[in-house]
C-alpha positions in Angstrom: -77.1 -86.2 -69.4 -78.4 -83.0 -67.6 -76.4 -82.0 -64.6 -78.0 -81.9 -61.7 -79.3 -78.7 -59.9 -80.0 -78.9 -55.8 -82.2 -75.8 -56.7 -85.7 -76.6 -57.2 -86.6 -73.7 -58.7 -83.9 -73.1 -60.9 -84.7 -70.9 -63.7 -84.5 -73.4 -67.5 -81.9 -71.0 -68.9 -83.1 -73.1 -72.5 -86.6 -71.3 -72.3 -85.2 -67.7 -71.8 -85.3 -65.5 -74.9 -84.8 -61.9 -73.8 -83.5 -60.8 -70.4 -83.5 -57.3 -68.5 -81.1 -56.5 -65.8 -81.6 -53.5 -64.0 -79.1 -51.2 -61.7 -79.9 -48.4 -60.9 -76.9 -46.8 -58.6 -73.6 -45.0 -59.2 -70.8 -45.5 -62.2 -69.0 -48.0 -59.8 -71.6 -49.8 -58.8 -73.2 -50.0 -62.7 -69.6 -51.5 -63.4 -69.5 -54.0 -61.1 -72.6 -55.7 -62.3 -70.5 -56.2 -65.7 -70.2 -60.4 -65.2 -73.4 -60.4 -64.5 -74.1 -60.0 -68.5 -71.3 -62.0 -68.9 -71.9 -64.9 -66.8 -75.9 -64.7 -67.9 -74.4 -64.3 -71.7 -71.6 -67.5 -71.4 -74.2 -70.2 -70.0 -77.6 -69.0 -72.3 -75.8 -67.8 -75.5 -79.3 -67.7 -77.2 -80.5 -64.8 -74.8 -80.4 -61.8 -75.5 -80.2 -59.8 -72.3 -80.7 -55.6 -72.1 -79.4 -53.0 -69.3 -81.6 -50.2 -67.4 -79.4 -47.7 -66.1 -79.5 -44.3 -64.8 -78.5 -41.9 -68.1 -75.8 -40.7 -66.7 -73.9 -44.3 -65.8 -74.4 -45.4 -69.3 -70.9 -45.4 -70.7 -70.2 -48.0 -68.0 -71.9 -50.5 -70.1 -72.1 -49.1 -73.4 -70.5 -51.4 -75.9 -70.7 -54.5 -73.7 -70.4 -57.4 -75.9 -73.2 -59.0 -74.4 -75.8 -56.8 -74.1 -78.3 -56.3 -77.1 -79.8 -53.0 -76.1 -79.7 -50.1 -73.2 -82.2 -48.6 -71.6 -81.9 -45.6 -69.7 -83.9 -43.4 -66.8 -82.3 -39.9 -66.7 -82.7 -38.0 -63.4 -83.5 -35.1 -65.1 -86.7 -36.1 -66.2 -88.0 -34.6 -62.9 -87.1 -30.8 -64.1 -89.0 -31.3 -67.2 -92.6 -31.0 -64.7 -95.0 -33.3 -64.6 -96.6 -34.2 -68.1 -93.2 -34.4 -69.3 -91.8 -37.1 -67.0 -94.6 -39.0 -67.5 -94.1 -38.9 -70.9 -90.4 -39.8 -70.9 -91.5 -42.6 -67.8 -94.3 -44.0 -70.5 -92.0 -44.5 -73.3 -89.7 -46.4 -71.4 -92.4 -48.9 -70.4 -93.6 -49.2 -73.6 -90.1 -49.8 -74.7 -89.1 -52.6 -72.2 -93.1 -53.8 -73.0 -92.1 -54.0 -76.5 -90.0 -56.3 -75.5 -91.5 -59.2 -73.9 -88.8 -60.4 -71.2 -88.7 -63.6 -70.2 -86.3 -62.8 -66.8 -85.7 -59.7 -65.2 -82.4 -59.5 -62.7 -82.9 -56.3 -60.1 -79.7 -55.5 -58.4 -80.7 -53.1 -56.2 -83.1 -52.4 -53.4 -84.8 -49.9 -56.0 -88.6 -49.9 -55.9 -88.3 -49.4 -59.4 -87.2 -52.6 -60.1 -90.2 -54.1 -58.3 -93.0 -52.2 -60.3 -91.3 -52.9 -63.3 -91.7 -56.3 -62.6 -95.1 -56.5 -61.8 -96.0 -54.6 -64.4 -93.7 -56.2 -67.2 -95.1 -59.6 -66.3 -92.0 -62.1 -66.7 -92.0 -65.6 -66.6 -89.4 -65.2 -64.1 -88.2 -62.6 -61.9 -85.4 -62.2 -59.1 -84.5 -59.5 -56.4 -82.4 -58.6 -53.3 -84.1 -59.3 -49.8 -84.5 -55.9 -48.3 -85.1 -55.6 -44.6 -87.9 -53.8 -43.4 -89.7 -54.1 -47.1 -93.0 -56.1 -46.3 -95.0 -58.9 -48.9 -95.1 -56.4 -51.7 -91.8 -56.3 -52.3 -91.1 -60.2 -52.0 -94.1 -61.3 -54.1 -92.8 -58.6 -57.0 -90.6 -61.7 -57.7 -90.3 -65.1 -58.4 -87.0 -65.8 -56.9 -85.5 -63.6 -54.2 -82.1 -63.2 -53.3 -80.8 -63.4 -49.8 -78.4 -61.3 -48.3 -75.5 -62.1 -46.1 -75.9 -60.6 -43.0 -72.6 -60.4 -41.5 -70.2 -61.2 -44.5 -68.1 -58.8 -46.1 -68.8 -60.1 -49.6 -67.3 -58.1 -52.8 -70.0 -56.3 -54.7 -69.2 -58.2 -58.1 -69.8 -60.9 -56.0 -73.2 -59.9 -54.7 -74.5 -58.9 -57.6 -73.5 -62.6 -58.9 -75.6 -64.1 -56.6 -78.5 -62.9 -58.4 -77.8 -65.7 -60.6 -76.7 -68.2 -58.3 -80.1 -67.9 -57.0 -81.8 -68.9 -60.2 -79.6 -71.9 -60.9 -77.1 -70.2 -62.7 -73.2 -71.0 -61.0 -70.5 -68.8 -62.9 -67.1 -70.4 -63.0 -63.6 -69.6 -63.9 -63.2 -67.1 -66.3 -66.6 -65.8 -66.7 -66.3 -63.1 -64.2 -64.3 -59.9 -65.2 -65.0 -56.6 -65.0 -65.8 -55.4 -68.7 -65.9 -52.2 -69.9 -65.0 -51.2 -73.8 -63.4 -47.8 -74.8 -64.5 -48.0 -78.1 -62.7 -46.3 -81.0 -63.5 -43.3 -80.9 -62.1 -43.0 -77.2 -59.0 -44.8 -78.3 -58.2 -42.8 -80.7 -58.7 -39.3 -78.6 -56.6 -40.7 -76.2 -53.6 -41.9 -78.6 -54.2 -38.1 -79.9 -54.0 -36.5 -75.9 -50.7 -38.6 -75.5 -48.5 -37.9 -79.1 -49.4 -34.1 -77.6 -47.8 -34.8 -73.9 -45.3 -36.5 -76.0 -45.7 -40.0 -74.4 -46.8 -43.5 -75.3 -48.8 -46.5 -74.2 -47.3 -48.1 -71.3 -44.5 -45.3 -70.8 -46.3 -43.6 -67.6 -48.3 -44.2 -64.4 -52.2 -42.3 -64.2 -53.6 -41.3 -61.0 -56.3 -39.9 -60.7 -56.6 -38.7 -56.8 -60.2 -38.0 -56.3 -63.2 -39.0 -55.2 -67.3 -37.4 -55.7 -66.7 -38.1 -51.9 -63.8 -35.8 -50.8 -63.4 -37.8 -47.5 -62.3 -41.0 -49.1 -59.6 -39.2 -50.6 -56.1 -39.4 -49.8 -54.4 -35.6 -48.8 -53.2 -33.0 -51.5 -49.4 -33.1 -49.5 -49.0 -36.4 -49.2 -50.5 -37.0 -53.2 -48.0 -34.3 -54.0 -45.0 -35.9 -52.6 -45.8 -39.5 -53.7 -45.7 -37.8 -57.4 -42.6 -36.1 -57.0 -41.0 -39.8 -55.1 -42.1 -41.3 -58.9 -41.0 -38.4 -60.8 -37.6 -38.7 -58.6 -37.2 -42.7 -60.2 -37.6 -41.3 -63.7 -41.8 -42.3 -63.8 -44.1 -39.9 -66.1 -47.2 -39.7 -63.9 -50.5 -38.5 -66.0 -53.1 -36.6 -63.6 -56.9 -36.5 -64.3 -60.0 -35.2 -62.4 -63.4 -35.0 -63.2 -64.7 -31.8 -64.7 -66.2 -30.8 -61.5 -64.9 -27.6 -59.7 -63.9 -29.3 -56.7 -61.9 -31.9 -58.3 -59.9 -29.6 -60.3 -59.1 -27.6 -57.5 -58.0 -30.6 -55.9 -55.5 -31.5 -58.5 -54.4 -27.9 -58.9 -53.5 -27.8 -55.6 -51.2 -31.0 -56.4 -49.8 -29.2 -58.9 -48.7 -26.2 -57.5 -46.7 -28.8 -54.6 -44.8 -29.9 -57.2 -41.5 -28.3 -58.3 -42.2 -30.2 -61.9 -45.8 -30.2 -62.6 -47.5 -33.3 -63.5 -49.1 -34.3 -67.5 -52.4 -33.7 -66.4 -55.9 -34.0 -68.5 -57.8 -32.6 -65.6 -61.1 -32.3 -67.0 -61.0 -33.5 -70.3 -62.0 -36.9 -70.9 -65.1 -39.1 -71.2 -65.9 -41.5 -69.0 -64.8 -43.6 -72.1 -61.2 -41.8 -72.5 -60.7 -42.0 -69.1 -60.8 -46.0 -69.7 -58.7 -45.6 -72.6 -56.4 -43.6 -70.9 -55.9 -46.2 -67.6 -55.9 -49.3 -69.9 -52.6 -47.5 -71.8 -51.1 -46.9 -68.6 -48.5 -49.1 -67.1 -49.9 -48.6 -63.8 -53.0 -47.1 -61.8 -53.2 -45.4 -58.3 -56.1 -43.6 -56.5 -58.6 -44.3 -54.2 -62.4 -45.8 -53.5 -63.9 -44.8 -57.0 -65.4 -45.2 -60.1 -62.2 -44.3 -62.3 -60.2 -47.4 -59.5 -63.0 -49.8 -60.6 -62.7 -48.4 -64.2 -58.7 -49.3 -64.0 -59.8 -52.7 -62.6 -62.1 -53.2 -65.6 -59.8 -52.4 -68.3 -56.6 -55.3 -66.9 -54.6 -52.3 -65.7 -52.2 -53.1 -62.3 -54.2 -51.1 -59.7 -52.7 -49.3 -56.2 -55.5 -48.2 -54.6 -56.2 -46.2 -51.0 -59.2 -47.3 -48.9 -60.2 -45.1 -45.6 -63.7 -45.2 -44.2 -65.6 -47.5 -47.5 -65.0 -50.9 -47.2 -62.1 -52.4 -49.2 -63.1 -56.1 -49.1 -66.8 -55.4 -50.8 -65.2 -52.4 -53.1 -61.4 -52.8 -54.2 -59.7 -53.7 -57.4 -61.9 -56.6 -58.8 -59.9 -59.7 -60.9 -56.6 -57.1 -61.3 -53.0 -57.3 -59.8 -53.4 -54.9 -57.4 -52.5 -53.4 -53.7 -54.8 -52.1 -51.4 -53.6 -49.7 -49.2 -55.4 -49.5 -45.8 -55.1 -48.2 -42.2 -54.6 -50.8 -38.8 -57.9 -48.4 -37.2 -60.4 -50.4 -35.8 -62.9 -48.6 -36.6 -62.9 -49.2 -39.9 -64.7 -49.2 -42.5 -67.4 -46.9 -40.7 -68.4 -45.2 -43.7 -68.7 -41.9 -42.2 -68.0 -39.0 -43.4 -65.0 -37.8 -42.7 -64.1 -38.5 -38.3 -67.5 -37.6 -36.4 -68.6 -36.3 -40.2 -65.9 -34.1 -40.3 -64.8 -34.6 -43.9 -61.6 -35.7 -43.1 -60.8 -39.4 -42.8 -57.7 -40.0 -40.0 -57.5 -43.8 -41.5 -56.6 -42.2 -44.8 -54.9 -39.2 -43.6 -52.3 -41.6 -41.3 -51.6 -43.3 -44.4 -47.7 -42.5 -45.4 -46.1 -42.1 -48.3 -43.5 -44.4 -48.1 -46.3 -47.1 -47.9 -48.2 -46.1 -51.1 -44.5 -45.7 -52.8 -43.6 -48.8 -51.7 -47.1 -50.7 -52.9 -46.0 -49.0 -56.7 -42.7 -51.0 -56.6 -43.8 -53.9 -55.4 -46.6 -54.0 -58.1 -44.6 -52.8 -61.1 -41.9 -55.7 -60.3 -44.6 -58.2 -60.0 -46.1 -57.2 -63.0 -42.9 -56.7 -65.0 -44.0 -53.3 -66.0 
């Protein structure tokens, strides 16, 4: 007997061969729309369904067990001058043309994602309502998704109801994060620890930063939470990005401390610095890709939210902490106070309470 479906124009998962979902944002966001291949993958195992990404975001779904084949848009196709991009932009059509979706999922406000569409030609097709975008936009798709208005609704979540619009209701279990390592990263990262002399599960990673230097937390008060671990007998592992910026950041950590920190500032993947979190015991930074990245791989997260939005972007399906200020104004996402760069609702934020958070976690997670 088929189960019934209030949704008239639910999409007949049975009649889907080959699916495309698109996202075309930042690392974090890219691995938040994990369950949607999951969820997609659990309730039509006979699809197979492909990612377009930005180049660069890649690793976030690399090696997803259920995604057949990645497609990618790099942003610098627009140094390469004008025949070239068009170039690169005409074998990627053909590409996707070559293969004949059925459904395409756009999670993004992206016109991209529209003209693709229209000019792919799917059975089936489903986007996010967009304010101010006019009947071109809504008749790119079959289906399209609305958007809460005043809810603060997780991201994972939103992206999920991209499905829920078609027909498609995920349920218990479905819904992680997922990103793999890989063995190759594995194996770099078993190699970076025998050489700090530790072992999986033996120390605590945090990774302090942020591409956005006023979500992060300040150097002193980073400094003095390390040295509060250190004090309990904890081996903290640092990491930063390779960016300048970040590395000065965590130097300046550094040079706080009377014992320096491990610290692999700088030289990991993306896909060693998921190795990395998974074989730590515990995981403690702020809003970004790497605190998602902890969330994805099962590790306990602490994490420290100023002006983003905790309740759309913290620690998805983890044990976790979220560490947050009483200001009413937030989350504004400014910033930095009056665009000053610095964030007083992360900047109030005491040690003690972060410390605190760490115990509470690692005794609630036996670890």
């Amino acid at each position: 007997m088929n189960e019934f479906n209030p949704l008239r124009d639910a999409v007949p998962l049975a009649e889907v061969r080959r699916a495309l979902v698109i996202k075309l944002r930042h690392h974090g966001d890219v691995l938040l729309s994990s369950p949607v291949f999951s969820v997609l993958k659990a309730q039509a195992p006979q699809v197979e369904i492909d990612a377009l990404v930005y180049a660069d975001t890649a690793e976030m779904l690399s090696l997803h067990p259920a995604i057949s084949q990645m497609f990618t848009v790099d942003r610098q196709w627009k140094q390469l001058g004008p025949l070239a991009q068009a170039k690169a932009e005409l074998a990627l059509f053909n590409a996707l043309k070559a293969r004949r979706y059925d459904l395409v999922v756009h999670l993004t406000e992206h016109w991209r994602g529209a003209w693709l569409v229209r000019l792919l030609q799917p059975r089936w097709s489903v986007g996010p309502a967009v304010a101010g975008r006019g009947k071109g936009w809504k008749k790119s798709f079959t289906h399209v998704q609305a958007m809460p208005r005043h809810a603060l609704r997780h991201t994972a979540e939103s992206n999920l109801d991209a499905l829920r619009r078609i027909g498609i209701q995920p349920v218990a279990g479905e819904c992680p994060l997922t990103l793999v390592s890989g063995a190759a990263a594995d194996a770099a990262v078993a190699q970076h620890l025998a050489g700090l002399g530790l072992k999986a599960g033996e120390f605590i990673h945090i990774h302090p930063a942020s591409r956005w230097f006023f979500k992060c937390w300040p150097v002193d008060r980073m400094a003095a939470l390390v040295e509060r671990l250190q004090a309990d007998g904890q081996q903290v592992v640092l990491t930063a990005a390779p960016s300048a910026d970040e590395k000065r950041m965590l130097d300046a950590i550094q040079a706080r401390l009377i014992k320096p920190a491990f610290s692999l500032s700088g030289r990991l993947s993306l896909k060693e610095l998921a190795a990395l979190t998974q074989a730590a015991k515990l995981f403690i930074g702020v809003d970004s890709a790497p605190m998602h990245i902890a969330a994805a791989v099962g590790t306990p997260t602490v994490a420290l939210f100023g002006p983003s939005g905790d309740q759309q972007w913290g620690p998805w399906g983890v044990p976790s902490r979220v560490i947050t200020s009483q200001h009413a104004c937030r989350p504004c996402g400014i910033d930095g106070c009056g665009g000053g760069k610095i964030s007083e609702c992360l900047s109030v934020l005491s040690v003690e309470q972060v410390y605190r958070a760490v115990q509470e976690l690692l005794a609630e997670t036996g670890r």
